[in-house]
N, CA, C and O atoms as a Tripos MOL2 file, in Angstrom:
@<TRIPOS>MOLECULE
protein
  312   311    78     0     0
PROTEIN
NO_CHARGES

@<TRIPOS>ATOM
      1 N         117.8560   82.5120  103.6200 N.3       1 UNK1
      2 CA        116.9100   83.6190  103.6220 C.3       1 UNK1
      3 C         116.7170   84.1000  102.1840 C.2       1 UNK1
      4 O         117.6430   84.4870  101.4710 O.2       1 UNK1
      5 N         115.5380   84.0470  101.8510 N.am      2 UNK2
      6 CA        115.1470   84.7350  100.1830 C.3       2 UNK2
      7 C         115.3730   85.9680  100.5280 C.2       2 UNK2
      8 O         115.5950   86.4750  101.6270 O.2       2 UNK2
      9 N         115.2310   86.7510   98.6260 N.am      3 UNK3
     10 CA        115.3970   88.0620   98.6280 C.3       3 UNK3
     11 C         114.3870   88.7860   99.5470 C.2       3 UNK3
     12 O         114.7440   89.1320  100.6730 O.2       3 UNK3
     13 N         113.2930   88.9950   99.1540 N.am      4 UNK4
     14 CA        112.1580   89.3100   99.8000 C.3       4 UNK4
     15 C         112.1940   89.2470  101.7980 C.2       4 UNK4
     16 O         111.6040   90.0220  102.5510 O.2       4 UNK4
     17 N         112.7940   88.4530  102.0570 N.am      5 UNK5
     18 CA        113.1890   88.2870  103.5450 C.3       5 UNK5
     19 C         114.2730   89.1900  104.0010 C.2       5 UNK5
     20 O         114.1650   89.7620  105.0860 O.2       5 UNK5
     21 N         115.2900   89.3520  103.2600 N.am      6 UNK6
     22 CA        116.6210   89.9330  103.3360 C.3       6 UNK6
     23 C         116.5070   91.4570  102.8950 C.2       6 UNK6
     24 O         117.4130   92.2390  103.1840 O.2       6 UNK6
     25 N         115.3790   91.8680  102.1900 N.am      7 UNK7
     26 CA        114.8850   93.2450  101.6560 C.3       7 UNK7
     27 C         114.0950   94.0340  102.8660 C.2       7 UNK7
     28 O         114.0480   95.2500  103.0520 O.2       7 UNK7
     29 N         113.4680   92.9410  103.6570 N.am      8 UNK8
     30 CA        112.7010   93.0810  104.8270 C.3       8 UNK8
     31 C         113.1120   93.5970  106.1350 C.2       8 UNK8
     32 O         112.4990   94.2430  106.9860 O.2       8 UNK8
     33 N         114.6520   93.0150  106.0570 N.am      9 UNK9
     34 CA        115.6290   93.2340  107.2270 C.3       9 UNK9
     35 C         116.5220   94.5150  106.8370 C.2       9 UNK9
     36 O         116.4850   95.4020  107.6890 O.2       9 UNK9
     37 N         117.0860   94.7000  106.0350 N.am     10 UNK10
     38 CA        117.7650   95.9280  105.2680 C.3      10 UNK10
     39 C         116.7230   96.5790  105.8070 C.2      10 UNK10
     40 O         116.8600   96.8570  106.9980 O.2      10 UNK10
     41 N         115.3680   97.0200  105.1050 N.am     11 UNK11
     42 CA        114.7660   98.2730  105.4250 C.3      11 UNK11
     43 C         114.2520   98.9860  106.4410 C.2      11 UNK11
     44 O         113.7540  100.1110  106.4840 O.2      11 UNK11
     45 N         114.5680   97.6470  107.7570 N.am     12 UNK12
     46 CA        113.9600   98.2790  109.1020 C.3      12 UNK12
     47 C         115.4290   98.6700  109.7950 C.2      12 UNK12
     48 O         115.5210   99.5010  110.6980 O.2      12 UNK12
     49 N         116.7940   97.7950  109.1180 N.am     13 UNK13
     50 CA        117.6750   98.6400  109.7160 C.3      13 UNK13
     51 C         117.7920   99.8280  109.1170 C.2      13 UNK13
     52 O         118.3580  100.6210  109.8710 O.2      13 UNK13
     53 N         117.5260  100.2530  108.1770 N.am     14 UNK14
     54 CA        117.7920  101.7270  107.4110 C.3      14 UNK14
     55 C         116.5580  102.4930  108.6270 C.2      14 UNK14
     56 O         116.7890  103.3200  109.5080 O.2      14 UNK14
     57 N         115.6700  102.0500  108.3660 N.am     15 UNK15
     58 CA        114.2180  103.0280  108.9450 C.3      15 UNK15
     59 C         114.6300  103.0160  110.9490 C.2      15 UNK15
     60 O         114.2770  104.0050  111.5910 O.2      15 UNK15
     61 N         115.1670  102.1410  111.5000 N.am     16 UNK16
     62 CA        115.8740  102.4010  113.0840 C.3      16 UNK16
     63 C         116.8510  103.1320  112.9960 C.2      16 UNK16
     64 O         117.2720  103.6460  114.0320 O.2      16 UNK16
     65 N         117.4070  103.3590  111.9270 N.am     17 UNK17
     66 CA        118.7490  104.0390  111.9570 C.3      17 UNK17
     67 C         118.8160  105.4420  111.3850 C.2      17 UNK17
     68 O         119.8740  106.0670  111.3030 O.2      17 UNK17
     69 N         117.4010  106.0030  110.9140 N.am     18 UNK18
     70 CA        117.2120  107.6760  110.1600 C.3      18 UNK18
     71 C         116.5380  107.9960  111.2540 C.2      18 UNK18
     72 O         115.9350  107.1940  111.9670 O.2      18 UNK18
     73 N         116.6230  109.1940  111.4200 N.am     19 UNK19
     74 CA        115.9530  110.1480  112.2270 C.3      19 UNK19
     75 C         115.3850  111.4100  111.3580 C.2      19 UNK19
     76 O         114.7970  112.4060  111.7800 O.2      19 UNK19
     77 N         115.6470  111.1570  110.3650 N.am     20 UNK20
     78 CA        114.6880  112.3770  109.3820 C.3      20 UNK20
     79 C         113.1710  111.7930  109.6650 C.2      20 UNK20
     80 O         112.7090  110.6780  109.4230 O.2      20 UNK20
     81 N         112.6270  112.8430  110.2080 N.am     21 UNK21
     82 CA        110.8810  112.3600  109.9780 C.3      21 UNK21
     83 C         110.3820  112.6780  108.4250 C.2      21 UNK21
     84 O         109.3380  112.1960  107.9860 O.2      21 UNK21
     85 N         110.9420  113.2400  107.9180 N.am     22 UNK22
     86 CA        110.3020  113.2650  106.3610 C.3      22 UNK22
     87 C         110.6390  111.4550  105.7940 C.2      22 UNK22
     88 O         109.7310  110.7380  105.3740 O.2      22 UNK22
     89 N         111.3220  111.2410  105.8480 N.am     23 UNK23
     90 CA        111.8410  109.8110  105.5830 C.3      23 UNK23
     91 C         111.1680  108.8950  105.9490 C.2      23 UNK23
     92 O         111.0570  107.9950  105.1170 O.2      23 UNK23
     93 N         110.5080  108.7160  107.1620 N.am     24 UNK24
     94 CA        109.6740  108.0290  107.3270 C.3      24 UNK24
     95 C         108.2620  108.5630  107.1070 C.2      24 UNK24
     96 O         107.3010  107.8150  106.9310 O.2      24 UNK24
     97 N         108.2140  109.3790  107.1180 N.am     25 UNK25
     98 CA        106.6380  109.9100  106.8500 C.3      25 UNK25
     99 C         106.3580  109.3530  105.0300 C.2      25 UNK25
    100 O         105.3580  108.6780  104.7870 O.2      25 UNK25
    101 N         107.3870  109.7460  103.8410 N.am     26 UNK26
    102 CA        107.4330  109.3590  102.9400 C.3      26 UNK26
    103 C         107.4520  107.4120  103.0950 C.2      26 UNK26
    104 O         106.5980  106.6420  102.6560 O.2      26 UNK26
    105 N         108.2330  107.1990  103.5640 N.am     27 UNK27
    106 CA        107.9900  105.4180  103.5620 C.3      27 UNK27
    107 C         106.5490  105.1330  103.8940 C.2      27 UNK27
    108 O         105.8400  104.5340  103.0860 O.2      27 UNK27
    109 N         105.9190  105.7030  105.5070 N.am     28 UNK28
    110 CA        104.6910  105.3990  105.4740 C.3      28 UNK28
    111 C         103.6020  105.6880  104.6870 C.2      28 UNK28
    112 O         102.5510  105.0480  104.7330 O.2      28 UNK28
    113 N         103.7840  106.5080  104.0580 N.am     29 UNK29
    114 CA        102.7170  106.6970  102.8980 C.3      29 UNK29
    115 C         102.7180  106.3980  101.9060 C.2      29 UNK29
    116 O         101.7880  106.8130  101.2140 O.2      29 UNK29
    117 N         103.6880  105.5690  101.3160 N.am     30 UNK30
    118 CA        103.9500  104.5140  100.2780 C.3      30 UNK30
    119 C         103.8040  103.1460  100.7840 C.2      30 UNK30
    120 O         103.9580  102.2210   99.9870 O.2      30 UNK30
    121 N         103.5500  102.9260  101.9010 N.am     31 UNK31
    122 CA        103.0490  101.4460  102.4430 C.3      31 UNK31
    123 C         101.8110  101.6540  102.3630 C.2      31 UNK31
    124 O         101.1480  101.0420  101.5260 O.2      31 UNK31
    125 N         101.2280  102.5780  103.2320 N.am     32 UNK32
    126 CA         99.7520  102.9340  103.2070 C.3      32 UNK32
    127 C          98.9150  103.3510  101.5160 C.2      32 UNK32
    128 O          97.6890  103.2700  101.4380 O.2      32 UNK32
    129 N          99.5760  103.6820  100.5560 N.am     33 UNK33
    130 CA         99.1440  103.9810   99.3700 C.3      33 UNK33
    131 C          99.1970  102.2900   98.8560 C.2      33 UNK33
    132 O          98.1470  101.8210   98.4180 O.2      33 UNK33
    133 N         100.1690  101.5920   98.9070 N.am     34 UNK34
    134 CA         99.8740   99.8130   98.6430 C.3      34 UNK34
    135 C          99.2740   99.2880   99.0040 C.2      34 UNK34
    136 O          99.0340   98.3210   98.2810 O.2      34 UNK34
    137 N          98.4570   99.3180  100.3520 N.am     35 UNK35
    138 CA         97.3490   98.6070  100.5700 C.3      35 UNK35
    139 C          96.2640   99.0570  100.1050 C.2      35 UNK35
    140 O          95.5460   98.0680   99.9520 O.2      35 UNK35
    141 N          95.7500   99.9110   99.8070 N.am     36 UNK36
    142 CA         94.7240  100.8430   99.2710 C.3      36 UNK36
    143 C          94.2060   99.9140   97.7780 C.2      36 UNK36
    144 O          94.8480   99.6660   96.7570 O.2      36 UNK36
    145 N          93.0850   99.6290   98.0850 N.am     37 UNK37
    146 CA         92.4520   99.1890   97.0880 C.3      37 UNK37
    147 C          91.9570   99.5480   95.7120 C.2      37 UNK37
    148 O          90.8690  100.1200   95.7820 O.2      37 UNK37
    149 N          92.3320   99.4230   94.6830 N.am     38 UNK38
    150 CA         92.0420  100.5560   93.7000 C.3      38 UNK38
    151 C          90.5930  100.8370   93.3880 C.2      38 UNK38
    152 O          90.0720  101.9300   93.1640 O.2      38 UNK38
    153 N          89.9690   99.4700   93.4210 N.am     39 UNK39
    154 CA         88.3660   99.5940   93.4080 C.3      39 UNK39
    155 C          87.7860  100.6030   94.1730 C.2      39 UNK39
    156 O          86.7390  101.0360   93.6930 O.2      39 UNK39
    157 N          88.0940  101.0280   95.0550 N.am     40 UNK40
    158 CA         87.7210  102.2630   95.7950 C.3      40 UNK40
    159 C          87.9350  103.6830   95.3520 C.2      40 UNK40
    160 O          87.3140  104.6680   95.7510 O.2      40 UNK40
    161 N          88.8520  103.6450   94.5170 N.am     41 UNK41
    162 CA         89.2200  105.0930   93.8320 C.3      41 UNK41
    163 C          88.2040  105.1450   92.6360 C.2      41 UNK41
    164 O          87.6370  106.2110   92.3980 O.2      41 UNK41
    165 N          87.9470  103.9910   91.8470 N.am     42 UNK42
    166 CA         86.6550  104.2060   90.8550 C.3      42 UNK42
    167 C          85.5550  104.6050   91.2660 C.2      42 UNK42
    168 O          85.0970  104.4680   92.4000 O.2      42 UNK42
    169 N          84.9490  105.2610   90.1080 N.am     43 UNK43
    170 CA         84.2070  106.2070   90.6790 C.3      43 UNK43
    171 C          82.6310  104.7930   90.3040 C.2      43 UNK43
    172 O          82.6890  103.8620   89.5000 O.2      43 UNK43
    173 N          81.5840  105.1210   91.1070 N.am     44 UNK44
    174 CA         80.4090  104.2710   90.9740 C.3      44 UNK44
    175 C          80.3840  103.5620   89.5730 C.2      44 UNK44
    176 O          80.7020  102.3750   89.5070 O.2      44 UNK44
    177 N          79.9690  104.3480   88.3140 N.am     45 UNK45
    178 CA         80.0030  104.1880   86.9820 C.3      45 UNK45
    179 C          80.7280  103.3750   86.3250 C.2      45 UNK45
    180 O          80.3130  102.5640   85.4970 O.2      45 UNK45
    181 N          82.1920  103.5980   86.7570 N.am     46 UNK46
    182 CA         82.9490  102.3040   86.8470 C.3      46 UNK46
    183 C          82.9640  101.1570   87.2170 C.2      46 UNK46
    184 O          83.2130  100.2000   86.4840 O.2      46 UNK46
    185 N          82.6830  101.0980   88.4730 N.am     47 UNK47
    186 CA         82.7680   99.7220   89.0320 C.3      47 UNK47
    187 C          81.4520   99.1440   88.7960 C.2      47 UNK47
    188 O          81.2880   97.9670   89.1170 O.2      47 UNK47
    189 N          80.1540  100.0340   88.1010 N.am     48 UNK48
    190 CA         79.0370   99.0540   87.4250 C.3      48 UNK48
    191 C          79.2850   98.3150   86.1140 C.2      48 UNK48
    192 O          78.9710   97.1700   85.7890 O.2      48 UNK48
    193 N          79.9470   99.2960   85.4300 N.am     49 UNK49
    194 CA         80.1910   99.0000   84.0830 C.3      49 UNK49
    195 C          81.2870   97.6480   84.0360 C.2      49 UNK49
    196 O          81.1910   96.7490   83.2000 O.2      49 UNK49
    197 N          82.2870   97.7050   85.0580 N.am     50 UNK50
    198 CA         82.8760   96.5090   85.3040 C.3      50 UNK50
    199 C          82.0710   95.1650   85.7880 C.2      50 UNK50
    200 O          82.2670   94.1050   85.1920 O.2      50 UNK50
    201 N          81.0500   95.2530   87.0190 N.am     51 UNK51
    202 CA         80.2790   94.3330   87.4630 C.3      51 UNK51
    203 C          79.4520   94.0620   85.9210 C.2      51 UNK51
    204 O          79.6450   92.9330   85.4690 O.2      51 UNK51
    205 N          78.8170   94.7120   85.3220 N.am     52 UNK52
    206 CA         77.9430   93.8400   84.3530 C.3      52 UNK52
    207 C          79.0800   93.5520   83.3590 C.2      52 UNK52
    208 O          78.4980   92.6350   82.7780 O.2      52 UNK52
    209 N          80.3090   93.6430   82.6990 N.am     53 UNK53
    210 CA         81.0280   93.5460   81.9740 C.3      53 UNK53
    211 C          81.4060   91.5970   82.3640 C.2      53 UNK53
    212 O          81.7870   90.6710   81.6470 O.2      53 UNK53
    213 N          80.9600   91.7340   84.2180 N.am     54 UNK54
    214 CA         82.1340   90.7920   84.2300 C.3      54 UNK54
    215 C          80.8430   89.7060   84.5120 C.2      54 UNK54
    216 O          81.1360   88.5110   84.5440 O.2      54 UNK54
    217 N          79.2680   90.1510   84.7400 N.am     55 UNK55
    218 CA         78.3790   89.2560   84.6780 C.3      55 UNK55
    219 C          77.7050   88.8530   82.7800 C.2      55 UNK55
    220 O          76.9280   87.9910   82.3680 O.2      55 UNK55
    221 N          78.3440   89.7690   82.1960 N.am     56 UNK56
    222 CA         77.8340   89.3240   80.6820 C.3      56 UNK56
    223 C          78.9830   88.1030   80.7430 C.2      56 UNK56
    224 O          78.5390   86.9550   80.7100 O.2      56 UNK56
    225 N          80.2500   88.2620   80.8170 N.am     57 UNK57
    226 CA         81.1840   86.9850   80.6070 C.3      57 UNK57
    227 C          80.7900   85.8080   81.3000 C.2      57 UNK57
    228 O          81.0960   84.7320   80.7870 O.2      57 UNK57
    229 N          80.1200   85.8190   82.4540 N.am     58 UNK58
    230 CA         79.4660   84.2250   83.4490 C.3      58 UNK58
    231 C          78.6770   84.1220   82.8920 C.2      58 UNK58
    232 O          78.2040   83.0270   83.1960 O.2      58 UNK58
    233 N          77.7740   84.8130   81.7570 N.am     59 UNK59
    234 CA         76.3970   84.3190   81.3060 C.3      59 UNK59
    235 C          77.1990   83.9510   79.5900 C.2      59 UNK59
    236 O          76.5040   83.5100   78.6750 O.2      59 UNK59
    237 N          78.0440   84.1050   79.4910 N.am     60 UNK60
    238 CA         78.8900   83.6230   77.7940 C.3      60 UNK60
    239 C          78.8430   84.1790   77.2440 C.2      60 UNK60
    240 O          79.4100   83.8630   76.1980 O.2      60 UNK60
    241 N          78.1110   85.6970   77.2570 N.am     61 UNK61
    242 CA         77.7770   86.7880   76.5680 C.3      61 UNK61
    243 C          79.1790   87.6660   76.1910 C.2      61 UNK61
    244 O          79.5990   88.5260   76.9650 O.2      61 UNK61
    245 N          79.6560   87.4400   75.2790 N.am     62 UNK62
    246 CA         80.6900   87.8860   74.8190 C.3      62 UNK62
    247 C          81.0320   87.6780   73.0170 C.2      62 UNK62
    248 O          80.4250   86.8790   72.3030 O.2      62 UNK62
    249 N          82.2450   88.6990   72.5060 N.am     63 UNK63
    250 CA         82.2330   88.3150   71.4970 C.3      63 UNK63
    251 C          83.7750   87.5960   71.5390 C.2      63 UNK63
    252 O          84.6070   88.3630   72.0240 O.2      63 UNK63
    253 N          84.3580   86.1860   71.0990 N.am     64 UNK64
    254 CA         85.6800   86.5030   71.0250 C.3      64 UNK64
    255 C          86.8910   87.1170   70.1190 C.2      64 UNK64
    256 O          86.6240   87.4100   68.9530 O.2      64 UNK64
    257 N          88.2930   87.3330   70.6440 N.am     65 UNK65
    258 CA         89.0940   87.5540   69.6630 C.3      65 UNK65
    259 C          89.1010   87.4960   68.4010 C.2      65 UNK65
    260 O          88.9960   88.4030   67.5750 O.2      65 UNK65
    261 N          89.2550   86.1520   68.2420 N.am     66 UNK66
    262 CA         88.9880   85.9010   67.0330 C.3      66 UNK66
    263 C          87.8960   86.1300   66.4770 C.2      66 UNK66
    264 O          88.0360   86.4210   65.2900 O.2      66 UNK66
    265 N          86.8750   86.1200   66.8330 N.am     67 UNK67
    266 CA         85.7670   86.4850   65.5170 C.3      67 UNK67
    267 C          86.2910   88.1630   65.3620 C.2      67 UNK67
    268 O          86.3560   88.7940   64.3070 O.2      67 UNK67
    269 N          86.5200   88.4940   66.2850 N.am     68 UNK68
    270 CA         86.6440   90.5680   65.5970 C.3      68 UNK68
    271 C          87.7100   90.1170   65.0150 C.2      68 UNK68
    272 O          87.4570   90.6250   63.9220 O.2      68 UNK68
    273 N          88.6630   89.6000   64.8470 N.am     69 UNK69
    274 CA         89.7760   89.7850   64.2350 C.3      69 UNK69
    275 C          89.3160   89.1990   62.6920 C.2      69 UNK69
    276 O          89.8040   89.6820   61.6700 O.2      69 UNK69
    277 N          88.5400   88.3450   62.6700 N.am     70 UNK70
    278 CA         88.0710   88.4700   61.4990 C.3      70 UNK70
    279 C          86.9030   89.1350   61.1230 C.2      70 UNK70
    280 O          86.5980   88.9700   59.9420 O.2      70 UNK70
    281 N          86.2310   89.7730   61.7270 N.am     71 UNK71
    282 CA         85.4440   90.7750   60.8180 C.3      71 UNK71
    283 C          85.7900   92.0430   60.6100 C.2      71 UNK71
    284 O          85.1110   92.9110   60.0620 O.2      71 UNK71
    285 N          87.3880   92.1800   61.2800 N.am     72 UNK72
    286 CA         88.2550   93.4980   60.5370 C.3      72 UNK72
    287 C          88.5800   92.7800   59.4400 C.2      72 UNK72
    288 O          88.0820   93.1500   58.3770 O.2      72 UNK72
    289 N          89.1570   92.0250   59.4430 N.am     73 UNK73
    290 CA         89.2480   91.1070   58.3040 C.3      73 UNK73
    291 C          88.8140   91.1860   57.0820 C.2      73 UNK73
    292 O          89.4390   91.3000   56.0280 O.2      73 UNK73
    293 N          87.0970   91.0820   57.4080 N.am     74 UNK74
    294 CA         86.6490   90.8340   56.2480 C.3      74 UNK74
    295 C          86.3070   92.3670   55.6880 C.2      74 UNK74
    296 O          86.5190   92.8920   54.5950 O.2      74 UNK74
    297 N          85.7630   92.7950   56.7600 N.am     75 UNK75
    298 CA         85.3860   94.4170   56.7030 C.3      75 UNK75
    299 C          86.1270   95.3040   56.0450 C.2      75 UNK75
    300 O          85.6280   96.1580   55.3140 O.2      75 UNK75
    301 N          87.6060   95.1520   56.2870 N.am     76 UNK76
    302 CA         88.7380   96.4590   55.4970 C.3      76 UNK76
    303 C          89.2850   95.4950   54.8860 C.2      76 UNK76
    304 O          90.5030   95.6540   54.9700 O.2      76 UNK76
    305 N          88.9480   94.2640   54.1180 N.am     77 UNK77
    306 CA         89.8340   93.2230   53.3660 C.3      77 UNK77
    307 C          91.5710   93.6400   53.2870 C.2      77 UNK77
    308 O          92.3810   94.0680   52.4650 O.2      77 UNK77
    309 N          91.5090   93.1550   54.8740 N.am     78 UNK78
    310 CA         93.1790   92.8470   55.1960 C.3      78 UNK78
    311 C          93.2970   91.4170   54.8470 C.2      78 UNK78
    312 O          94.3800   90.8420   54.9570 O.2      78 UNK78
@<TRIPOS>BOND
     1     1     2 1
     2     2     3 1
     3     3     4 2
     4     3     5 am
     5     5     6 1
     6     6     7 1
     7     7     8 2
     8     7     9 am
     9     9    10 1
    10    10    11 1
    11    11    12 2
    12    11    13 am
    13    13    14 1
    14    14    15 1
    15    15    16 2
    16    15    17 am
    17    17    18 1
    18    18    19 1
    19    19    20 2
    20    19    21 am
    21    21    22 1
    22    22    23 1
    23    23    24 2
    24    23    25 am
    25    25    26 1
    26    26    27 1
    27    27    28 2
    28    27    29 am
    29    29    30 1
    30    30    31 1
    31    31    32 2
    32    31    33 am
    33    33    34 1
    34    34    35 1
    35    35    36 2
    36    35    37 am
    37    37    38 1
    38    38    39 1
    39    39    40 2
    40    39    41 am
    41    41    42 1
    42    42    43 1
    43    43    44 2
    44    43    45 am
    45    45    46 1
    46    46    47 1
    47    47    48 2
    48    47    49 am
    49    49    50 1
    50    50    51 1
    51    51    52 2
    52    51    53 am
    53    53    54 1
    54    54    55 1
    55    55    56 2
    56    55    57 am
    57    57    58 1
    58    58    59 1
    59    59    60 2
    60    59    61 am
    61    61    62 1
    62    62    63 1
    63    63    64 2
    64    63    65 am
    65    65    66 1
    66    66    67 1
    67    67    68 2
    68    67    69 am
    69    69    70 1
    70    70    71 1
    71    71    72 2
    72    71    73 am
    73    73    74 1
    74    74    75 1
    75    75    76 2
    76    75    77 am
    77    77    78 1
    78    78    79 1
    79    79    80 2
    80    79    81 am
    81    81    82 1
    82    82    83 1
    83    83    84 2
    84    83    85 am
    85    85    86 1
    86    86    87 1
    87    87    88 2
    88    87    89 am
    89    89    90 1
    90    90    91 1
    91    91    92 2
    92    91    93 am
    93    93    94 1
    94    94    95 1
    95    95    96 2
    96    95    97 am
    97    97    98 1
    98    98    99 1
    99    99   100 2
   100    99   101 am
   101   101   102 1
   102   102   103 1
   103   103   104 2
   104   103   105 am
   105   105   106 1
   106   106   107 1
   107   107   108 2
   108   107   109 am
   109   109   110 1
   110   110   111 1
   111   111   112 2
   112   111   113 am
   113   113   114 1
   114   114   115 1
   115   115   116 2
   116   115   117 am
   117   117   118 1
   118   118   119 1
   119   119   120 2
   120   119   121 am
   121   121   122 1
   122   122   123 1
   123   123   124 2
   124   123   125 am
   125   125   126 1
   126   126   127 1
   127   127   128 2
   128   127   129 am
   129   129   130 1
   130   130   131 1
   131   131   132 2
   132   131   133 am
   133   133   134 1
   134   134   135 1
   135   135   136 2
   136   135   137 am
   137   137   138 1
   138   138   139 1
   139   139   140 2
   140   139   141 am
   141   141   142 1
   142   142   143 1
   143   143   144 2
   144   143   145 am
   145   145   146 1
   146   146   147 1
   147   147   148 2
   148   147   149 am
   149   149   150 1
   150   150   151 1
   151   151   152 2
   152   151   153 am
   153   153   154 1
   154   154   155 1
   155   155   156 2
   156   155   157 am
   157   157   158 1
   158   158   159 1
   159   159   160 2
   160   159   161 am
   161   161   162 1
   162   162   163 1
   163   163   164 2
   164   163   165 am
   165   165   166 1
   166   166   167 1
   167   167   168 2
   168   167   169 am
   169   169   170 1
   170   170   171 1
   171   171   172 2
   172   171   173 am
   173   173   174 1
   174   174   175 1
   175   175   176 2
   176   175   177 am
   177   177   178 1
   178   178   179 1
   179   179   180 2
   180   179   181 am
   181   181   182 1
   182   182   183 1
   183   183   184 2
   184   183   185 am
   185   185   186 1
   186   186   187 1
   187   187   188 2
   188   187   189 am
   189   189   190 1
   190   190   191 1
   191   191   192 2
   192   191   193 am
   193   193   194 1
   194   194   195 1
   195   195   196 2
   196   195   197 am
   197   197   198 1
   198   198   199 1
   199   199   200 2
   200   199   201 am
   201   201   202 1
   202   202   203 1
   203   203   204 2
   204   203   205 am
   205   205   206 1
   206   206   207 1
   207   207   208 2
   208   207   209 am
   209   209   210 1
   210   210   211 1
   211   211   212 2
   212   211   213 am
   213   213   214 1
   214   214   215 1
   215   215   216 2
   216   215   217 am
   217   217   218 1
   218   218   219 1
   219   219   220 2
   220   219   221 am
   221   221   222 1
   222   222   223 1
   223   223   224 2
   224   223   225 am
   225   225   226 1
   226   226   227 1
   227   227   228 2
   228   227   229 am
   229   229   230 1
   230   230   231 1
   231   231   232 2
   232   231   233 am
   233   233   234 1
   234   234   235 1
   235   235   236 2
   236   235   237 am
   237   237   238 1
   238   238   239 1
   239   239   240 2
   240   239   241 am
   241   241   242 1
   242   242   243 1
   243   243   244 2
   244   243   245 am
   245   245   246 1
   246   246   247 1
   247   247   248 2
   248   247   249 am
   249   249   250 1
   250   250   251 1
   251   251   252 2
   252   251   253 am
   253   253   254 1
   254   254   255 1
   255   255   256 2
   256   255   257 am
   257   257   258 1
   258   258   259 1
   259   259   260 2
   260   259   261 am
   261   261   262 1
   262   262   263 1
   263   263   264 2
   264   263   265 am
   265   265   266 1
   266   266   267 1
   267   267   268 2
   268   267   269 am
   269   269   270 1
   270   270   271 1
   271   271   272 2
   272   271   273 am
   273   273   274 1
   274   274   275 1
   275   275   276 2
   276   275   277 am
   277   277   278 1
   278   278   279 1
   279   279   280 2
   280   279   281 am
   281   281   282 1
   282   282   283 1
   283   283   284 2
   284   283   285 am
   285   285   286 1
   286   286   287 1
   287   287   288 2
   288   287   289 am
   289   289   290 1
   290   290   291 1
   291   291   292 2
   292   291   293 am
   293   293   294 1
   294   294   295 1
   295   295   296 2
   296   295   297 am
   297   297   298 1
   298   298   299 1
   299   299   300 2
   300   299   301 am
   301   301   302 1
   302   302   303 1
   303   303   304 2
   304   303   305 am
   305   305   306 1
   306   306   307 1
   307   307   308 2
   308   307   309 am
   309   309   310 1
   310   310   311 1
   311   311   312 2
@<TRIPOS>SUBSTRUCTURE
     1 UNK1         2 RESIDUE 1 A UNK
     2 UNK2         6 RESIDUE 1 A UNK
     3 UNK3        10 RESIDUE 1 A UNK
     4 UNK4        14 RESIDUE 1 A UNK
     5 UNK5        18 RESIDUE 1 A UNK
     6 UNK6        22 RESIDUE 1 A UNK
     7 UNK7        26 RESIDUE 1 A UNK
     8 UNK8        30 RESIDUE 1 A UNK
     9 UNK9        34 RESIDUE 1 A UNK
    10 UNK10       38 RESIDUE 1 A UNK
    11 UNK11       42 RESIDUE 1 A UNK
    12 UNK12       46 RESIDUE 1 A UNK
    13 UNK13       50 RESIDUE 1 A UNK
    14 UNK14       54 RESIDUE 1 A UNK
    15 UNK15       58 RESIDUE 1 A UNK
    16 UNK16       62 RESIDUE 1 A UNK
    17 UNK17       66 RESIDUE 1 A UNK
    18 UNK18       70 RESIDUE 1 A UNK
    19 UNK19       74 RESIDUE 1 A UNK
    20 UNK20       78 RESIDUE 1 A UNK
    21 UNK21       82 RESIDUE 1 A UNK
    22 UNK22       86 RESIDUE 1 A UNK
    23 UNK23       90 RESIDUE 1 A UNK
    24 UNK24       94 RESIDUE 1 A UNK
    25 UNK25       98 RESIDUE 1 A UNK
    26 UNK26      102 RESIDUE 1 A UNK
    27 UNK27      106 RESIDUE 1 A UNK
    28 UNK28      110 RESIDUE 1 A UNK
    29 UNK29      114 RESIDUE 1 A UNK
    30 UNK30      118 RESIDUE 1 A UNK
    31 UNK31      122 RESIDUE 1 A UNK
    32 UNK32      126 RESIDUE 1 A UNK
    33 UNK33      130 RESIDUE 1 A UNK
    34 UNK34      134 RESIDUE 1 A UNK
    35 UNK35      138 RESIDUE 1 A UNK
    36 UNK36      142 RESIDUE 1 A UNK
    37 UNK37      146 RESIDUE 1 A UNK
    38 UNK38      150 RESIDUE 1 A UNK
    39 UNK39      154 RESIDUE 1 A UNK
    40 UNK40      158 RESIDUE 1 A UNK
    41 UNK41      162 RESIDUE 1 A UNK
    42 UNK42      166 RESIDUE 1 A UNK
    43 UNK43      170 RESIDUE 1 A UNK
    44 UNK44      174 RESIDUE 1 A UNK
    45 UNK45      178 RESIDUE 1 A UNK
    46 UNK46      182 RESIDUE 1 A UNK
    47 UNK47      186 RESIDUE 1 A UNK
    48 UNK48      190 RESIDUE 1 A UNK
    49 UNK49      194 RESIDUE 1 A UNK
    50 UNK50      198 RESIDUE 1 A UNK
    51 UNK51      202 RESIDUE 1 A UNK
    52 UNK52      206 RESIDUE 1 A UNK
    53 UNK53      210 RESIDUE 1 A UNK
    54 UNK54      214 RESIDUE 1 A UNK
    55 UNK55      218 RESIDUE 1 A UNK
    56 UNK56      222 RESIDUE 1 A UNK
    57 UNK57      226 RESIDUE 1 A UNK
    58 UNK58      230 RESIDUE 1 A UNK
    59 UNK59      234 RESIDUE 1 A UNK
    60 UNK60      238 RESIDUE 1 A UNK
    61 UNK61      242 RESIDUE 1 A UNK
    62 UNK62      246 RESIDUE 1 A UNK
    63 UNK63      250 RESIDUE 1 A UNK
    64 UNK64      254 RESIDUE 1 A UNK
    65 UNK65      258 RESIDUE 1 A UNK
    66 UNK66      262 RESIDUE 1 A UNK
    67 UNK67      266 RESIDUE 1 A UNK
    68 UNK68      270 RESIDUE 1 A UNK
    69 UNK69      274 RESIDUE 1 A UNK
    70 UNK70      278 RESIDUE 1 A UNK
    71 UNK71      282 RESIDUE 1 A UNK
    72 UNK72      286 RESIDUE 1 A UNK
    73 UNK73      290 RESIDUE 1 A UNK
    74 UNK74      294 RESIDUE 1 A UNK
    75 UNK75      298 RESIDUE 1 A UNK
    76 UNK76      302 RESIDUE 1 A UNK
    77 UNK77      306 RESIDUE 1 A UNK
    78 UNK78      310 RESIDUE 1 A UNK
């Protein structure tokens, strides 16, 4: 049994074996906060500015690393 399997079994005997409802109310809402998609918490503006960010890169429209790294380069003659 991997870790991940054996972490799986530990935590449902801990969670059958508490009877604090705060305890589980806190576990379930840290499961339920992990599935939660973060794209959904951005606000519209965001997730446009990401969509064309990420359609300028499929069209090659980009600058790379290296060239900014050299036109700090040349710019503040480092």
């Amino acid at each position: 049994m991997d870790l991940i399997q054996s972490t799986k079994l530990e935590l449902m005997q801990l969670l059958l074996n508490t009877n604090k409802i705060e305890v589980l109310q806190r576990v379930k809402e840290v499961l339920e906060k992990e599935s939660e998609d973060f794209w959904d918490e951005l606000t519209m503006e965001d997730q446009n500015a990401i969509n064309e960010g990420l359609s300028q890169l499929d069209k090659g429209e980009f600058v790379s690393h290296e060239s900014v790294k050299e036109e700090i380069k040349n710019r503040f003659n480092i």
